[in-house]
N, C-alpha and C positions, 0 to 999 in steps of 0.2 A: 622518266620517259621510256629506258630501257623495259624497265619493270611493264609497264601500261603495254608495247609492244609483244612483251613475254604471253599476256594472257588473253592476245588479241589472236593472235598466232594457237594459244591452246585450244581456243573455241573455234576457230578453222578448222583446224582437225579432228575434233571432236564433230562439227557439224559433217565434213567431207569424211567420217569413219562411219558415222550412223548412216549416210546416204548407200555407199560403198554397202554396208550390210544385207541391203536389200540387192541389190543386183551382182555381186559377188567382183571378181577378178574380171575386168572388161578392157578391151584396147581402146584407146584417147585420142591419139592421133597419132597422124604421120607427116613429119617435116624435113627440109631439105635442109641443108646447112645453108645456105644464103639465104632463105626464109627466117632460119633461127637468127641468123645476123642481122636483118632485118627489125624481127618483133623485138629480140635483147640485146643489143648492143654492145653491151658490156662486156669485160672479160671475161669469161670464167674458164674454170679446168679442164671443160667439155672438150675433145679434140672435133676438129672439122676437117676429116680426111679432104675432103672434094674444094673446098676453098682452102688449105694450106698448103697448094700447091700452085696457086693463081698469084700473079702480081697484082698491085693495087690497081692499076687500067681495068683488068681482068674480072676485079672482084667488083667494083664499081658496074659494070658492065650486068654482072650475072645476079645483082640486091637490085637491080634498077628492075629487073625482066621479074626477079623473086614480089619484087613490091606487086606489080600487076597482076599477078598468078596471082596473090593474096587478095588481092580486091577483087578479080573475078569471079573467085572460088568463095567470097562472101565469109573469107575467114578474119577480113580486117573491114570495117568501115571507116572510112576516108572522112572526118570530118570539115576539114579545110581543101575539097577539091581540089578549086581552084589553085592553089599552093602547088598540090600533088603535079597536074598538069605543067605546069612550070618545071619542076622538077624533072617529068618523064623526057619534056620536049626539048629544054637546054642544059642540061643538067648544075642546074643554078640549085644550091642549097637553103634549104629552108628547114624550120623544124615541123615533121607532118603530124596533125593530131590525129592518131588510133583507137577505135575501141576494138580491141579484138575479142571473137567468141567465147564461148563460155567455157569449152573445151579446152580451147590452146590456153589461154589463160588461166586454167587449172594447171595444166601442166607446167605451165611456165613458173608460177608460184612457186608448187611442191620444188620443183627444182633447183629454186633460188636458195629454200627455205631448211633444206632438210639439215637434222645436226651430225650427221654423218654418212656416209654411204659407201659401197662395194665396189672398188671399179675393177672391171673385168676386161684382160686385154686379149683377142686371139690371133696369133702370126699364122701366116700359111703361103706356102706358094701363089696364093692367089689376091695375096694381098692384108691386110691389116683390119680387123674387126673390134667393136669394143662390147663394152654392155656397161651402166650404171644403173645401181638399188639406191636411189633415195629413200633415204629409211625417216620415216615417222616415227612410226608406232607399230606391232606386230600385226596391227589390222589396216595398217596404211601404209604402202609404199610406193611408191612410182620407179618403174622400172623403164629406163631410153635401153633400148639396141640399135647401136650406129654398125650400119652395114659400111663396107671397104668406099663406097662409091659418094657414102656422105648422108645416106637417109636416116633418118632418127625415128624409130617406130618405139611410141608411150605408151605404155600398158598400166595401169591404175589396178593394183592387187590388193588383197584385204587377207592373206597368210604369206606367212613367210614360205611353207609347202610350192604353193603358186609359182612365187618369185625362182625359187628351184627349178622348179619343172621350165621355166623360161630361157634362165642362167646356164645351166648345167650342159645345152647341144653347145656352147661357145665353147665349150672345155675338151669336150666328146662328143665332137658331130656324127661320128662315124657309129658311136653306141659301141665299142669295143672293148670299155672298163668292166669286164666280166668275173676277176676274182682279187682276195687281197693274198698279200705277198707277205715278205717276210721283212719286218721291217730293218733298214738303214742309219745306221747314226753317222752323221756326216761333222765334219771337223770346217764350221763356215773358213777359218783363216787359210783352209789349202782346199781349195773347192775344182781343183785343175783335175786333169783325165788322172793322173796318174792316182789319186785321193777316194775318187768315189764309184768306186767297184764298178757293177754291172752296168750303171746309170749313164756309165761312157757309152757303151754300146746304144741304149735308148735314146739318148740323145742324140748322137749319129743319125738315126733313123726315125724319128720324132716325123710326122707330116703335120702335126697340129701344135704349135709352143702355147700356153696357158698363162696368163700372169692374173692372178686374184691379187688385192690388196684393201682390208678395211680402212678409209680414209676417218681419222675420226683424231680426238685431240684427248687421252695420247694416240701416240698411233695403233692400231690393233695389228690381228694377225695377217699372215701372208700364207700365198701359198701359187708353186707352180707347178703346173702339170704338162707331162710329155706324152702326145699320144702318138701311138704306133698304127701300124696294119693290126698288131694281135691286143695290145695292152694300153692300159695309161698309167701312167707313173706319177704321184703327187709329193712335192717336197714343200717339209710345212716349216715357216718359221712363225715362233710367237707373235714377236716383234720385226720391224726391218731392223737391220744389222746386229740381227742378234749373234751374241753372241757363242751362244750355247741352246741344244736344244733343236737342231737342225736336223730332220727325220726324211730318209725319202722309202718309198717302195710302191710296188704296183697296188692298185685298189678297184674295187669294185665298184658297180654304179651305186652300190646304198651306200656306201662307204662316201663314196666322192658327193655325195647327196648331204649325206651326215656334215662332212666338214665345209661345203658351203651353206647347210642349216648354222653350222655353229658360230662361222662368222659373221652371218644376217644377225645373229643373236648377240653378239657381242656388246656390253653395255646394260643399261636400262630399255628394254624395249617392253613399254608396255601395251595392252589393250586399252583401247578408248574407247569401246562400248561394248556395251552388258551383254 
C-alpha cells in the first residue's frame, strides 16, 4: 500500500513539474489562518501567528466567519448546504462536505506531501515573520510566506534561483548584505558575549534576527543571520547542535544567496522534467 502510494505521489509531481514548465514561477494563493484551519484541520508545523493568540470562543467565532468568506469567494463548494446553514445559524456541529478549487487544493497537497522543507523564521520589532520551501524536486517547490498578522501567500516555483529570490528579503529586508568578512570559528559549548568576538556587538544592534533551518530526516543544516543598519552577519551550523563546525561572519547578498541555494539543495533533489 505504502509502495502503491509512493508512485501515486511520483506521477503528481511529475504531472504538476511538466505543467509548472510551461508557465514558470507563479503565485497560487493567498490564505488567512482561519481559512487554512478551516480547509486542513489537522495539525501540522505551520505556525498561525493570528489564531495562536485567540481562545477557543474566539477561534470558533473567526472559522465560522473563515467558512463563509470561503464559500463567497467560491474557493469551497458546500455540498451539504443545508448542513452548512445549521452550522452558521446555531453553531451545532456536523461534518461539512467540501470541494475545494483547484488551486488551494494544489497547495494544500504539495504541503502535506513534501519530504522535506526550509523553515525560515524573521524577528523584528514589528513582530514575527516566517517563510516555508516545500521541496519536491528542483523544478517543484511550494513556497508559504506567513506575514506577522497570519496571511499565507503560496507561490508554486519550478528553480530553486526563484525560491531565493522569494526567501532571501525574510533574512535582508533592508538589502544591506553588501560584502563578506572574514570568517569566525565559534566554540557552540561557550556561545555567551564574552566567547564570540565582534558578533556581541552585531547582535546588540541586529533590527532583523534570521533563523533558517532544513527540516528533513536526518536533520540538515542551519543557519542564522543578524542584520544591521550597515551588514548581515550569518552563522552556520551543519547540523543542530552541532557540535563542532560553527562559523559566523558578515556576508554578501551572493554569498547569502549561495548558502540558502545550498540548503534548498540539500539531499537528493532532482529534476522531474526534461
Amino acid at each position: 500500500m505504502e509502495a502503491h502510494l509512493d508512485v501515486e505521489l511520483s506521477k503528481f509531481r511529475a504531472q504538476i513539474s511538466e505543467a509548472l514548465a510551461e508557465g514558470g514561477t507563479q503565485p497560487l494563493t493567498r490564505l488567512t489562518d482561519e481559512e487554512l484551519a478551516v480547509l486542513d484541520p489537522q495539525e501540522t508545523f505551520i505556525p498561525q501567528p493570528h489564531l495562536s493568540g485567540m481562545n477557543k470562543q474566539q477561534r470558533e467565532w473567526v472559522m465560522a466567519a473563515a467558512l463563509r468568506s470561503l464559500v463567497s469567494r467560491e474557493v469551497v463548494e458546500i455540498l451539504n448546504i443545508e448542513e452548512l446553514e445549521a452550522v452558521l445559524r446555531d453553531g451545532s456541529e456536523t461534518q461539512v462536505d467540501m470541494r475545494i478549487r483547484m488551486d488551494v487544493d494544489l497547495a494544500l497537497t504539495l504541503r502535506r506531501t513534501a519530504d522535506r522543507a526550509l523553515a525560515v523564521k524573521q524577528e523584528s520589532a514589528n513582530g514575527t515573520a516566517f517563510g516555508y520551501v516545500h521541496i519536491h524536486a528542483a523544478d517543484l517547490l511550494l513556497v508559504e510566506r506567513i506575514t506577522a498578522g497570519g496571511l499565507h501567500l503560496f507561490t508554486l516555483a519550478d528553480t530553486v534561483q526563484d525560491v531565493v529570490k522569494l526567501v532571501q528579503p525574510l533574512v535582508d529586508p533592508f538589502g544591506v548584505a553588501d560584502r563578506d568578512g572574514k570568517s569566525l570559528s565559534l566554540d557552540p559549548s561557550a556561545l555567551d558575549r564574552d566567547h564570540v568576538g565582534p558578533l556581541a556587538s552585531v547582535i546588540d544592534n541586529a533590527r532583523i534576527v534570521g533563523q533558517l533551518v532544513l527540516l528533513s530526516d536526518p536533520p540538515g543544516p542551519m543557519m542564522t543571520t543578524y542584520a544591521t543598519d550597515r551588514a548581515v552577519w550569518a552563522v552556520e551550523l551543519d547540523t543542530p547542535h552541532a557540535s563542532t563546525g560553527v562559523t559566523a561572519r558578515p556576508v554578501s547578498a551572493t554569498s547569502l544567496s549561495r548558502h540558502i541555494t545550498r540548503m534548498l539543495s540539500t539531499g537528493n533533489l532532482e529534476t522531474r522534467h526534461a
